[in-house]
C-alpha positions, 0 to 999 in steps of 0.5 A: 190613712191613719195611724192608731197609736193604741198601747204607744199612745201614753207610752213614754220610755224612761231608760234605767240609768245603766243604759245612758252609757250604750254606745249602740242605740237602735230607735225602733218605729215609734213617734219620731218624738219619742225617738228623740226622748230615748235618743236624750237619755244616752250619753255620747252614743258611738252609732245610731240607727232607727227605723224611721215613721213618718205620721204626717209631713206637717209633723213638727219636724220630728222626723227630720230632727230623728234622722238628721241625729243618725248614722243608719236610717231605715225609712218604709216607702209606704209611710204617708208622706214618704211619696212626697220627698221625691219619686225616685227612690235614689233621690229620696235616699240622697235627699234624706242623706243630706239631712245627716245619715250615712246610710239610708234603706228604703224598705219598699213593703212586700218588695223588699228593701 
């Protein structure tokens, strides 16, 4: 499987500076890199959520420095990569709590989360 980055692929979000001060921050599903980039330009936000892409296991931990930053993540059970947490769904919630949220959905596709 792979991923066309098309209009992301040179897109890099700069924040007007009237946004730094957001205490509410939602990381939409981008590059785990440019999470982290938008994530930089808040200062001292109250709550994080993202909707977590996993674009590759061998990514440079860019997924696991997003979602170890975050109260709530939102993870797909069909992105690549996401199989190879664990099977068990409980276990890959548990396993991507420990890295840091306090929440966690596993949205499995059609099924729903």
């Amino acid at each position: 499987m792979a991923t066309e980055l098309n209009v992301f692929e040179h897109f890099r979000p700069q924040l007007p500076a009237r946004l730094s001060k957001e205490r509410y921050v939602f990381l939409a599903n981008i590059d785990p890199e440019l999470q982290l980039s938008v994530l930089e330009q808040i200062d001292h936000p109250k709550y994080i959520a993202c909707d977590t892409i996993i674009m590759d296991q061998e990514q440079a931990g860019g997924p696991a420095q997003v979602i170890e930053r975050v109260d709530f993540s939102v993870l797909n059970d069909r992105r690549p990569g996401s199989s190879a947490i664990r099977p068990a769904w409980s276990g890959r919630g548990r396993i991507l709590q420990s890295w840091g949220p306090k929440c966690v959905l596993i949205k499995k596709g059609e099924h729903g989360a």
